[in-house]
C-alpha positions as CSV (number, residue, x, y, z in Angstrom):
1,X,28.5,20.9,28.0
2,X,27.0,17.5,28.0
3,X,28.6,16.6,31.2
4,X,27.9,19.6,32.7
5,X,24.2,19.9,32.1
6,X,23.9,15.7,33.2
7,X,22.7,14.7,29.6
8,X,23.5,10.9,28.8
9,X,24.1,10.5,25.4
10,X,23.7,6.9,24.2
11,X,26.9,4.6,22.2
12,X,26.6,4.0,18.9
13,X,25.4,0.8,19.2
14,X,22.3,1.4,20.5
15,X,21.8,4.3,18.3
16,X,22.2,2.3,15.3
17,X,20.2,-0.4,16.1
18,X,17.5,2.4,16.6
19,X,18.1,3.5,13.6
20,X,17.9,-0.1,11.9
21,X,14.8,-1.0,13.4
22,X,13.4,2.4,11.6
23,X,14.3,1.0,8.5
24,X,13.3,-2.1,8.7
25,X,10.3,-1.3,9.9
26,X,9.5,1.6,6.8
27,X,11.0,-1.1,4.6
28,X,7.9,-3.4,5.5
29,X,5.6,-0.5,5.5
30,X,6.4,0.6,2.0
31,X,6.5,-3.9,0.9
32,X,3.4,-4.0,2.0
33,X,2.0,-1.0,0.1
34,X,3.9,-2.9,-2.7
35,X,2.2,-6.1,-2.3
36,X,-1.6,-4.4,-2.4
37,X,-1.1,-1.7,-5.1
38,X,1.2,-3.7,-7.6
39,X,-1.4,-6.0,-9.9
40,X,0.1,-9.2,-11.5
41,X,0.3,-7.9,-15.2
42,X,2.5,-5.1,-13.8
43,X,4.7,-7.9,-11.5
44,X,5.4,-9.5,-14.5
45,X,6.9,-6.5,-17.0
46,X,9.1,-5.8,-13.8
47,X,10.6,-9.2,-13.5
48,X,10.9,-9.1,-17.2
49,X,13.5,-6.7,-16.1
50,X,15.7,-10.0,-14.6
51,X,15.4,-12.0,-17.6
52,X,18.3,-12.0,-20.4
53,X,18.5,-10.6,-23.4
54,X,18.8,-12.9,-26.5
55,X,21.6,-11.4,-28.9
56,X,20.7,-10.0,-32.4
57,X,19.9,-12.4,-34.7
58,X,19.2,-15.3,-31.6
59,X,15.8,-16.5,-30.4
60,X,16.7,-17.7,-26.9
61,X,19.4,-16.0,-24.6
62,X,22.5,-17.8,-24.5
63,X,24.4,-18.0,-21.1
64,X,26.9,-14.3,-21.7
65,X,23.4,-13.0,-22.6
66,X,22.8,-9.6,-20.9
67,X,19.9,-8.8,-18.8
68,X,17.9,-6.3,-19.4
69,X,18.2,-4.8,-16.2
70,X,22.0,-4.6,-16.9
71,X,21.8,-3.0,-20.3
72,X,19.3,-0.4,-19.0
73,X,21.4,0.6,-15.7
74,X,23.7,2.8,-18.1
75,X,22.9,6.2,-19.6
76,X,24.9,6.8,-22.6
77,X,24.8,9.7,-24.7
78,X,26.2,7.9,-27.9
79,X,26.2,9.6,-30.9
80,X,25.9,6.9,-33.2
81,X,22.7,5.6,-34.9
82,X,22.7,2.3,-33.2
83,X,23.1,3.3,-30.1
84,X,20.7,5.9,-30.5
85,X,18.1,3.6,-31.5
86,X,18.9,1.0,-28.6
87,X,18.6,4.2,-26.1
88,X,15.4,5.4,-27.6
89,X,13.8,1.9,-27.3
90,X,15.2,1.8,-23.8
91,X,13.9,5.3,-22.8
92,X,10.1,3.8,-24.7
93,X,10.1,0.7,-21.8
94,X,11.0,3.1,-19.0
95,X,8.6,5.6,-20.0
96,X,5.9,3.0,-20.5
97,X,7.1,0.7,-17.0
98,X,6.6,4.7,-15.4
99,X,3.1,5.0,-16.9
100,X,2.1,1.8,-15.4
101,X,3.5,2.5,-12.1
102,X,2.6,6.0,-11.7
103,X,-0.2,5.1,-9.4
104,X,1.8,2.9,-7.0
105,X,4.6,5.7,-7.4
106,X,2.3,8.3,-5.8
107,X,1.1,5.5,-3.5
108,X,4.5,4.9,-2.1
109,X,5.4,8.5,-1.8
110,X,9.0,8.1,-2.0
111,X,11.0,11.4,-1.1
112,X,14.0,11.9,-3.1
113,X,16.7,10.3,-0.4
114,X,14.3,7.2,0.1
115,X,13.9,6.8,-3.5
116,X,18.1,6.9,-4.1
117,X,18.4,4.6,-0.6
118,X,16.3,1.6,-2.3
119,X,17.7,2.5,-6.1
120,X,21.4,2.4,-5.7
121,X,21.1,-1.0,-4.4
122,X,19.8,-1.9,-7.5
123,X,22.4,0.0,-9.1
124,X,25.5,-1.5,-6.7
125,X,24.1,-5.3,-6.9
126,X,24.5,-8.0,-9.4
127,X,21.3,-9.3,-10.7
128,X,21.1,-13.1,-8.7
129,X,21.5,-10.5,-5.3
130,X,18.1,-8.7,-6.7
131,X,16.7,-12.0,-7.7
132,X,17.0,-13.0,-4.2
133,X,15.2,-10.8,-2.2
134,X,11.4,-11.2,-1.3
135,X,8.8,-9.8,-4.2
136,X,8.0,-6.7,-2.4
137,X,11.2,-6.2,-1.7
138,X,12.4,-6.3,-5.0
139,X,9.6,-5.1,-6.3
140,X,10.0,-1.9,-4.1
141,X,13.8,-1.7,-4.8
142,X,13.4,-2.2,-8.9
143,X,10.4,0.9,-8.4
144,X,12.1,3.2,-6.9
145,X,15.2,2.5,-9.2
146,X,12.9,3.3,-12.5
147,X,11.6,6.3,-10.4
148,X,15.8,7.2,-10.6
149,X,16.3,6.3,-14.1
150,X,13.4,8.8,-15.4
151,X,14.5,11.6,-13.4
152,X,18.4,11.0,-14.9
153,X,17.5,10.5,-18.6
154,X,14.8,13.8,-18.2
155,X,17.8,15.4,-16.7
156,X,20.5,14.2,-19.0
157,X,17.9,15.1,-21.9
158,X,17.7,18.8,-20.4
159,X,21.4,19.0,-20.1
160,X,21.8,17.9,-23.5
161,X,18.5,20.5,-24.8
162,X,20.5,22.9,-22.9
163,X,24.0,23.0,-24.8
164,X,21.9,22.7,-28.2
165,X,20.3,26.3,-27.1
């Protein structure tokens, strides 16, 4: 039909750098919204996020020390009363990093596929790959992937509210 009717339909090449450029160019858009609404005080709780943890009983992180980025990227639904307790202070940071960023949240206006696009690549990278990036950059990336982590923890606490019922 294509050939018929005399439509030229572009490579894929040229399409995808299109469809780069798009990207790149929202990307910068939504940095720079970053970079006006974000004030220092909140900067500074979210690259908290990239420091280590110190261990129980330890004052300063040692070098196998997680980060708390790491130890917050998992959702478990342990039963037993430490675990429970570490989840319940994890769930009081992201509740409270969500308070603080609820205005930039509604700035941004993230739809659902952009917020997953800029959260799973917090999720798939290793934490010297999201150190690395540019502030609003990361910034926008570590956003969006709280935005993610309240939506799973309200919808794993639903499912779990759900089988109680």
């Amino acid at each position: 039909m294509l050939i018929r009717e005399k439509i030229e339909v572009h490579g894929y090449f040229p399409l995808a750098a299109h469809i780069l450029r798009a990207i790149k160019t929202q990307s910068q858009t939504l940095a720079g919204t970053i970079e006006w609404t974000l004030d220092p005080a909140t900067r500074s709780v979210l690259d908290d996020l990239l420091t280590q943890e110190p261990r129980a009983g330890v004052t300063v992180p040692s070098k196998t020390s997680a980060y708390t980025l790491t130890l917050m990227k998992t959702l478990l639904q342990s039963t037993k009363p430490l675990k429970v307790n570490e989840r319940v202070a994890d769930f009081s940071l992201v509740r409270d990093l969500y308070h603080q960023l609820s205005r930039v949240l509604h700035t941004l206006a993230l739809k659902p596929c952009g917020i997953l696009y800029y959260a799973h690549t917090v999720i798939r990278s290793e934490i010297f790959q999201i150190t690395r990036r540019d502030d609003p950059d990361r910034y926008l990336h570590l956003v969006a992937w709280l935005r993610l982590n309240v939506i799973c923890r309200r919808g794993a606490h639903n499912t779990e509210s759900s089988r109680l019922v």
